[in-house]
C-alpha positions as CSV (number, residue, x, y, z in Angstrom):
1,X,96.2,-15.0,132.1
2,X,93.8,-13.8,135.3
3,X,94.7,-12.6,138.5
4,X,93.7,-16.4,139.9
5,X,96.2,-18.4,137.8
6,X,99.1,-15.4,138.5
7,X,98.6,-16.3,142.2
8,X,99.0,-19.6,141.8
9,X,101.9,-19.4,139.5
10,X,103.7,-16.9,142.1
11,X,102.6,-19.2,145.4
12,X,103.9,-22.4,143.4
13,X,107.2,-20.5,142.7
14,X,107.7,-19.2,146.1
15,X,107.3,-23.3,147.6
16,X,109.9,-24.8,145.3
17,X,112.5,-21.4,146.6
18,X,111.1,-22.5,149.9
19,X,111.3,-26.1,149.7
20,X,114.8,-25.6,148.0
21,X,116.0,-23.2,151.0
22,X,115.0,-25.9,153.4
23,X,117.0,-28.5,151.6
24,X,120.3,-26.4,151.5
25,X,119.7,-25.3,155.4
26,X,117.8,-28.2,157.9
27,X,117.6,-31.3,155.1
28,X,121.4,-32.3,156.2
29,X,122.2,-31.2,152.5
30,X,124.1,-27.4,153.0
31,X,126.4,-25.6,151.3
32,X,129.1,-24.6,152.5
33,X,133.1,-22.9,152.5
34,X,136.4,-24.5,151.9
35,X,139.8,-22.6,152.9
36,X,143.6,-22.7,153.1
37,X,145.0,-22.0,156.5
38,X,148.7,-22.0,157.4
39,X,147.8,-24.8,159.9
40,X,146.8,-27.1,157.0
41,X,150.2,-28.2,156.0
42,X,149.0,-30.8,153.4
43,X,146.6,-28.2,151.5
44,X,148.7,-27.5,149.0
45,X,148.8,-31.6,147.6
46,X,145.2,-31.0,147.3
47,X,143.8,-30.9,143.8
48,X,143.0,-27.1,142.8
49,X,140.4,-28.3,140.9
50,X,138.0,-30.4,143.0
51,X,138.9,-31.8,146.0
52,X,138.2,-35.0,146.7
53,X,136.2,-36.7,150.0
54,X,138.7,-38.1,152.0
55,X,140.8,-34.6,151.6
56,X,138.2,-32.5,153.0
57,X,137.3,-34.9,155.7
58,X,141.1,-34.9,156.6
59,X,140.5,-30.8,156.6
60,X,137.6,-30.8,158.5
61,X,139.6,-32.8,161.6
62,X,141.8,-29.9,161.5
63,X,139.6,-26.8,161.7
64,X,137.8,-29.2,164.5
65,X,141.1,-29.2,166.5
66,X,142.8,-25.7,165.8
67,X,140.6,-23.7,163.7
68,X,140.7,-22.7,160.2
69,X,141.9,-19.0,160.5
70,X,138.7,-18.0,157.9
71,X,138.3,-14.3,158.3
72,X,135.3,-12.7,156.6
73,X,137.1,-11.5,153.8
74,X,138.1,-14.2,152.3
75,X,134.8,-15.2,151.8
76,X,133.3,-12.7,149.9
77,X,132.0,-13.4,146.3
78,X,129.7,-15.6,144.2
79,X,130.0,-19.6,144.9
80,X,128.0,-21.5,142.9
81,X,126.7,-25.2,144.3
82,X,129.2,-28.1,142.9
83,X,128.0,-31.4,145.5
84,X,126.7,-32.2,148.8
85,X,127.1,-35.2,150.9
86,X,124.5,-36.5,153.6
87,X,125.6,-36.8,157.4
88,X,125.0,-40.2,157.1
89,X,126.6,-41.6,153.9
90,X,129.5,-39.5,153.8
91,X,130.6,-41.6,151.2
92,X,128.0,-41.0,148.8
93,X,126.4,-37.9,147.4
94,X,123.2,-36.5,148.3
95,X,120.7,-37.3,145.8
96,X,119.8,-33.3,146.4
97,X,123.1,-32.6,144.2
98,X,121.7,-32.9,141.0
99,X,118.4,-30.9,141.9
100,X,120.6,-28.6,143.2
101,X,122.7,-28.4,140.2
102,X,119.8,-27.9,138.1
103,X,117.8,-25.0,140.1
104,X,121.3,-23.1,139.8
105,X,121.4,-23.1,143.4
106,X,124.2,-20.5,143.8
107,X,125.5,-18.1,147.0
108,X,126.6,-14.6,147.3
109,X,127.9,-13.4,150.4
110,X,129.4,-9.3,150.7
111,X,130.1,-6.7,153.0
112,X,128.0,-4.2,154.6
113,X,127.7,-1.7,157.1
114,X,127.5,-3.2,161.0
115,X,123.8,-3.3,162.3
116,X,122.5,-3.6,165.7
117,X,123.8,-7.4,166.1
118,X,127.1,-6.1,164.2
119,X,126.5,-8.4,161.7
120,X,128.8,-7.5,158.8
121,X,128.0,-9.5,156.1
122,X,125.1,-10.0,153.6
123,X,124.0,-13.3,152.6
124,X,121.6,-14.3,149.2
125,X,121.1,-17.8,148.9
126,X,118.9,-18.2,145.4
127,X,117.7,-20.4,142.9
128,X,117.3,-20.8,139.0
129,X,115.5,-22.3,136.5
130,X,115.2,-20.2,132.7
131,X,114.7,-16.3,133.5
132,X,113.1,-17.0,136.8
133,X,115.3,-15.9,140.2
134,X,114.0,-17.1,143.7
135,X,116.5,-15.0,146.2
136,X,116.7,-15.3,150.0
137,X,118.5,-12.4,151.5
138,X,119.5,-11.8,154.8
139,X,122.6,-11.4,157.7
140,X,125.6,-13.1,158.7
141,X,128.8,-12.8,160.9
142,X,131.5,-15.1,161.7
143,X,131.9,-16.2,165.2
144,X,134.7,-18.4,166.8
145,X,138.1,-20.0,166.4
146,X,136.4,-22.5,163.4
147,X,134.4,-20.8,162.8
148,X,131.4,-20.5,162.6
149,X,128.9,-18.5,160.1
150,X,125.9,-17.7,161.5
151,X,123.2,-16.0,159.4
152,X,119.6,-15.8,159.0
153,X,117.4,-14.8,155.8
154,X,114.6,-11.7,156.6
155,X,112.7,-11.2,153.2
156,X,112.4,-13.5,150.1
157,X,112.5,-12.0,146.2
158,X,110.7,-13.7,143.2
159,X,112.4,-12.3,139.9
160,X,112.3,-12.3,136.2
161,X,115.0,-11.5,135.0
162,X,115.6,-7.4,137.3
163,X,112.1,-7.2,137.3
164,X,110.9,-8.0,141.0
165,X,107.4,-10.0,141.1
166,X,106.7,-10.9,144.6
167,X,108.5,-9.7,147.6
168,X,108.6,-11.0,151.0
169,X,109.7,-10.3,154.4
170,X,110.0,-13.3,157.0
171,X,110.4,-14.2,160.1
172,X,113.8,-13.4,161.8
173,X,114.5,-16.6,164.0
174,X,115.6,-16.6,167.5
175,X,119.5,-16.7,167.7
176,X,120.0,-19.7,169.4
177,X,117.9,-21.4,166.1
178,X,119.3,-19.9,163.5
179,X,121.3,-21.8,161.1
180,X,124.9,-21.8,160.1
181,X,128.0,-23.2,158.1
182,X,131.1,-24.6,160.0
183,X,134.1,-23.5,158.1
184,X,136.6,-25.6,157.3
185,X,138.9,-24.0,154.8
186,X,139.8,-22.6,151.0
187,X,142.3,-23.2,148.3
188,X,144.9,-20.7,147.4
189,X,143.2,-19.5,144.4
190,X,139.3,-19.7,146.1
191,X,138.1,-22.1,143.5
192,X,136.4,-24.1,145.6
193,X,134.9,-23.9,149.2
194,X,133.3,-26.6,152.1
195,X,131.3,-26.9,155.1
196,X,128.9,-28.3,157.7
197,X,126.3,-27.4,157.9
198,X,123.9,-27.3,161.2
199,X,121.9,-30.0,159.6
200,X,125.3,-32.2,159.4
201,X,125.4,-32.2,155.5
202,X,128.9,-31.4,153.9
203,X,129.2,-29.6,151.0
204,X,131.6,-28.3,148.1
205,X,131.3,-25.0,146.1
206,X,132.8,-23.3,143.2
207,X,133.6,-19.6,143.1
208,X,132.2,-18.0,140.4
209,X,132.8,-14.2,140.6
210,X,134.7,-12.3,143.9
């Protein structure tokens, strides 16, 4: 195979990460962080399993009223996508949850040491298909009563299998536009997680590894 076809192998991979990043982030279809608080009194009628719906809209009205106590934490580990709703058919899910499903669209968020912003956790959104990994990697921190995770991704990784094939910094966006997961709340057992996103899309995740 030339140098010619490489490129356009590696520049074709790197749209679909990019195209997949946008979906999760600004396309009103993002991932997000489900949790058990002590304010949510009716969390433990909740199915460990899978929540429906209607149970983590019922959630959501609570973290928008008092909070859902989330510390950062509780977060930490390897969620893998499960479905994703669209701000405007909340009722339906996004036709973006199989194509998520199938790319292996997964998050890992862990600790690190505080930067200059003091943001304390490291955030890898990637994608899947056979040996090939597409990772985004970047910042977060977790900011008010809800709260908030706020993040932003500053290099890109294209992967087979540990081999590293392309490698990417990008842009770090202005605070004020970068993007971010409302969290509403988590099961006893961190099973599964939720939130809304900036782009209004709800989502539910599965934890795969702390």
């Amino acid at each position: 195979m030339n140098l010619t076809k490489i490129l356009l192998i590696d520049g074709a991979l790197l749209s679909i990460g990019i195209l997949s990043f946008v979906i999760l982030t600004e396309n009103k279809s993002i991932f997000g962080f489900l949790k058990k608080s002590g304010n949510n009194q009716k969390l433990d009628q909740l199915s460990k399993i899978e929540p429906s719906l209607n149970e983590l809209l019922k959630l959501e009205c609570v973290a928008k009223k008092i909070g859902s106590g989330i510390q950062s934490d509780e977060i930490v580990g390897f969620w893998n996508f499960a479905t994703v709703w669209n701000q405007e058919q909340d009722t339906e899910p996004s036709i973006f949850s199989p194509l998520l499903r199938l790319f292996s669209a997964s998050l890992e968020i862990s600790q690190c040491k505080v930067t200059e912003e003091a943001l304390n956790l490291e955030i890898n959104n990637s994608i899947q298909f056979g040996a090939l990994l597409i990772k985004f990697i970047g910042l977060g921190e977790l900011q008010g009563q809800r709260p908030l995770l706020i993040f932003y991704f500053d290099r890109i990784e294209l992967k087979v299998g540990e081999r590293i094939l392309v490698k990417r910094l990008l842009k770090i966006p202005e605070k004020k536009e970068r993007p971010f997961f409302a969290l509403i709340g988590i099961d006893t057992d961190k099973r599964w997680l939720a939130a809304r996103g900036r782009g209004g899309g709800l989502a539910l995740w599965k934890k795969i590894s702390s």
